[in-house]
N, CA, C and O of each residue as an XYZ file, in Angstrom:
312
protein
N     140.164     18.690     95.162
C     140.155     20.057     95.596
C     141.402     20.730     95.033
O     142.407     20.079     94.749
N     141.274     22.589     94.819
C     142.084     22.179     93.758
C     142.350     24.186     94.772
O     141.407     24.798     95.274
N     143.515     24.585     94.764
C     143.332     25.790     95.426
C     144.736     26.870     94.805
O     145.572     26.463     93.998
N     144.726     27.746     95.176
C     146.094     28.968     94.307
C     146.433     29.236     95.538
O     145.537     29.525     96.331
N     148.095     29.190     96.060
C     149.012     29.256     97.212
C     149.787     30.217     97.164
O     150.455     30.117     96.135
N     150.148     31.422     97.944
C     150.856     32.217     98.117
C     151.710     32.410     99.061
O     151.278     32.846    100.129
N     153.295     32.105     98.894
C     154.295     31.757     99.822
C     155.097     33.321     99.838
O     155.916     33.483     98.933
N     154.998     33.897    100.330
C     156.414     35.266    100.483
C     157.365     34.701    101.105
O     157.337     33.897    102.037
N     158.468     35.298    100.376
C     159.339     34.956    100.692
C     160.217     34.993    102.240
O     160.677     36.032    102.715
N     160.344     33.414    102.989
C     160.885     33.245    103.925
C     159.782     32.298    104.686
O     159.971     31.532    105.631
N     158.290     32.659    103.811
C     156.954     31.323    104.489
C     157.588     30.036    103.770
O     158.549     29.759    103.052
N     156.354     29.332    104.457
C     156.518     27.641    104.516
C     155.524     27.122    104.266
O     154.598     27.910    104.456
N     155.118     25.954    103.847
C     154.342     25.277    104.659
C     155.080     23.684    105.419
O     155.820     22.909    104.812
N     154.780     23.589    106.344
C     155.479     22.321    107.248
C     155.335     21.298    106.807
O     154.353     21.175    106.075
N     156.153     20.181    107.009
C     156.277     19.006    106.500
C     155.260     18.251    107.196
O     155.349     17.994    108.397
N     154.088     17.815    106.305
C     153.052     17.471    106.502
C     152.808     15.927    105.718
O     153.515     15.519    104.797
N     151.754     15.258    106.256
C     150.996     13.987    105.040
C     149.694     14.422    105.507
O     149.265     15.148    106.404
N     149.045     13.438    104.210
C     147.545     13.234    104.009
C     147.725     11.160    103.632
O     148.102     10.424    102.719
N     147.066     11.035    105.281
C     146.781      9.705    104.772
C     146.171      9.014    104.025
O     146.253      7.808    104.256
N     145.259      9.481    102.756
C     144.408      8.543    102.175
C     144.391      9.982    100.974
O     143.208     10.240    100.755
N     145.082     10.691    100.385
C     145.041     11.558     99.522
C     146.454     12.066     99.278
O     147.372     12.253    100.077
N     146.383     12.248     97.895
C     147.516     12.506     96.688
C     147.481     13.954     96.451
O     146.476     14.604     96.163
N     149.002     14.516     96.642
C     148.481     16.113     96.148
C     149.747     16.615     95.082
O     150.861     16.110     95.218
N     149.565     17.345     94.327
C     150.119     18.103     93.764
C     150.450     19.313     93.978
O     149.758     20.045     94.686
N     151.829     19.804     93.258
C     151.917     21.270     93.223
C     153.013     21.519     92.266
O     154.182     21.141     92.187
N     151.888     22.634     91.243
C     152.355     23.377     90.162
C     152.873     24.593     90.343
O     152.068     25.382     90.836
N     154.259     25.157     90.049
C     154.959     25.801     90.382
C     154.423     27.064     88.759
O     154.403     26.752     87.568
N     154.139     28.174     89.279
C     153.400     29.421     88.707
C     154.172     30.215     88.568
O     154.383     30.711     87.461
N     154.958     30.642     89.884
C     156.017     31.469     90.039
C     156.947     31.565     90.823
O     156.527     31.290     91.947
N     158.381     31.902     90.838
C     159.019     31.664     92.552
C     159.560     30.590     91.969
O     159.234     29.953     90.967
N     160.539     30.466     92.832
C     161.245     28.738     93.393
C     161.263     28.230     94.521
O     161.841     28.705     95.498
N     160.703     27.334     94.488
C     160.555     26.694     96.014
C     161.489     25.416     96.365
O     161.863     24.529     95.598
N     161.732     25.564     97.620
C     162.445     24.484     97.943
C     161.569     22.867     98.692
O     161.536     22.857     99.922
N     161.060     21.885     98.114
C     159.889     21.010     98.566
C     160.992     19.760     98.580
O     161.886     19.235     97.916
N     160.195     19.672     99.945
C     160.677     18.381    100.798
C     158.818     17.199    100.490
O     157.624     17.396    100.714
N     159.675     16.029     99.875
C     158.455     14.903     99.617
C     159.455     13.819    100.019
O     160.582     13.757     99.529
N     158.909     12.822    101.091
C     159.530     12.304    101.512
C     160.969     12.442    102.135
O     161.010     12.988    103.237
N     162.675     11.835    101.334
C     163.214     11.913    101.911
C     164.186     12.909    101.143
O     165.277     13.451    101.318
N     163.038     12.834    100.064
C     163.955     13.804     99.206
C     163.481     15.595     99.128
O     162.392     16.081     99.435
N     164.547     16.205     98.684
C     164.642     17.792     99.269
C     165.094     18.606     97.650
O     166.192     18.879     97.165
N     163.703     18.806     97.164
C     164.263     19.378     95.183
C     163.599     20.765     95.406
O     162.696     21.147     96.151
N     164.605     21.543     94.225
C     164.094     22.963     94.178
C     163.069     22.821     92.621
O     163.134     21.897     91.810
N     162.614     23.432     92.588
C     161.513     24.061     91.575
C     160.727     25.064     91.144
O     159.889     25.582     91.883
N     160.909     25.404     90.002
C     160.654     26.743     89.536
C     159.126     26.847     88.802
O     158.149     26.209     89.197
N     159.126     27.796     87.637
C     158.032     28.038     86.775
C     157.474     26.570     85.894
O     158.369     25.919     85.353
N     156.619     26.268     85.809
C     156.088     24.897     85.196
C     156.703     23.491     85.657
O     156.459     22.462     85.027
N     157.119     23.501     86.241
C     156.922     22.316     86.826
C     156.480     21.573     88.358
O     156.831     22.149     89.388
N     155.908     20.625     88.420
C     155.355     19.990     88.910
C     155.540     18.753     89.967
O     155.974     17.712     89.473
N     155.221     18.756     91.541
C     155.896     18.368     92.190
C     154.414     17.576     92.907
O     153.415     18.209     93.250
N     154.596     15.891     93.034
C     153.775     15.019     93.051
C     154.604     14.084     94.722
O     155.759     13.680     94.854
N     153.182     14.019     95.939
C     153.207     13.708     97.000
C     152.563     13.042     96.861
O     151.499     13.560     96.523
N     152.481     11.205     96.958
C     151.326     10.225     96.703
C     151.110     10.449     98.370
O     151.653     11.191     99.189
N     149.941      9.336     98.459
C     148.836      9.558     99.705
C     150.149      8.579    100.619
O     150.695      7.501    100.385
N     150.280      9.642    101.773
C     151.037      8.621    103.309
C     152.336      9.583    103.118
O     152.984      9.855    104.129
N     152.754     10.124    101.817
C     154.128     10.721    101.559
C     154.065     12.293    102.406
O     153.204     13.150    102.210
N     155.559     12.419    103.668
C     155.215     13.769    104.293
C     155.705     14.552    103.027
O     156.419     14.093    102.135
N     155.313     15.521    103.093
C     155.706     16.521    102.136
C     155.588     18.007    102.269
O     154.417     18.381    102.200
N     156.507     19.003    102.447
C     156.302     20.452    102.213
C     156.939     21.088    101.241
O     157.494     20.509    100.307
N     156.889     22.675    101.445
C     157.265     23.207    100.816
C     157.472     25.125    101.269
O     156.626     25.954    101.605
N     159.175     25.257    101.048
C     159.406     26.556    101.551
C     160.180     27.754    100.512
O     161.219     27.535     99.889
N     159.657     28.632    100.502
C     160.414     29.886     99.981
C     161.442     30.467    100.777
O     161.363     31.079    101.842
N     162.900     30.017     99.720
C     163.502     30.661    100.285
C     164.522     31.607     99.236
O     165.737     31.793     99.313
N     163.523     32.118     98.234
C     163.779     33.037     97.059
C     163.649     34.383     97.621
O     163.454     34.609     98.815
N     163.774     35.328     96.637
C     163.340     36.444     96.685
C     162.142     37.190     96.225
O     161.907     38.375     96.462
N     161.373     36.322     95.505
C     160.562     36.768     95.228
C     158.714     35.643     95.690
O     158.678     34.533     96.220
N     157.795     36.293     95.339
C     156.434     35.420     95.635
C     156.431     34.010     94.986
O     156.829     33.915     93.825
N     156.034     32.977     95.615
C     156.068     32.073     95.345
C     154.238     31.548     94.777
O     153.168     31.787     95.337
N     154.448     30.983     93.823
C     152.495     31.305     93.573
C     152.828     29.451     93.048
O     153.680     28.952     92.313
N     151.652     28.846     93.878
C     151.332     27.138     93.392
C     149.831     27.171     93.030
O     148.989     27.714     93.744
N     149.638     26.717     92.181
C     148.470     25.781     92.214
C     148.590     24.182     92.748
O     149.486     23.449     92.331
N     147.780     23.825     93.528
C     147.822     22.927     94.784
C     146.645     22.032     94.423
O     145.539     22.566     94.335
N     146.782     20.587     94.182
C     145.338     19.561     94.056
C     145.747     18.393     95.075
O     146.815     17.970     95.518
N     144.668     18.138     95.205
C     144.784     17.032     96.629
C     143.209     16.470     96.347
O     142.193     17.164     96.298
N     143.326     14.859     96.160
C     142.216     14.054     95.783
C     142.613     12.866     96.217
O     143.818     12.668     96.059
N     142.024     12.030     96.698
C     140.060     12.867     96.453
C     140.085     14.148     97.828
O     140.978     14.228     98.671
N     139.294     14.731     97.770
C     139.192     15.757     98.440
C     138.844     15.725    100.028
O     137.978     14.885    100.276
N     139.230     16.313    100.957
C     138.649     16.407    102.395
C     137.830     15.977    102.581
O     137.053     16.113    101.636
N     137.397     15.373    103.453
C     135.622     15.686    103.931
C     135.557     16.132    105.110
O     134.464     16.401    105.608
């Protein structure tokens, strides 16, 4: 599953897992500050920030400007 994320600046999303699914997130626009595991990295335009399956992981804006991800997580929900 594969989805486009829009963070304004000062949103979040909470430090979360997916037990049995791997997700990604491609950084579009913005810098975000993403917590995966125990570690806490900033990231900007093109690059790419990888949560294997069991790993908590979020991610918060705390830029000034929109934060835009493309987001994959597989295998997908059911």
């Amino acid at each position: 599953m594969i989805g486009l994320n829009c963070l304004e600046p000062g949103q979040a999303q909470s430090v979360h897992q997916h037990g049995d699914q791997d997700k990604f997130y491609f950084v579009i626009e913005g810098v975000g500050l993403f917590t995966v595991g125990e570690e806490v990295t900033e990231a900007g335009p093109g690059h790419v920030v990888w949560a294997a399956a069991g790993m908590p992981h979020g991610v918060e804006n705390r830029g000034t400007e929109r934060l835009t991800l493309l987001m994959g997580i597989a295998p997908a929900p059911s």
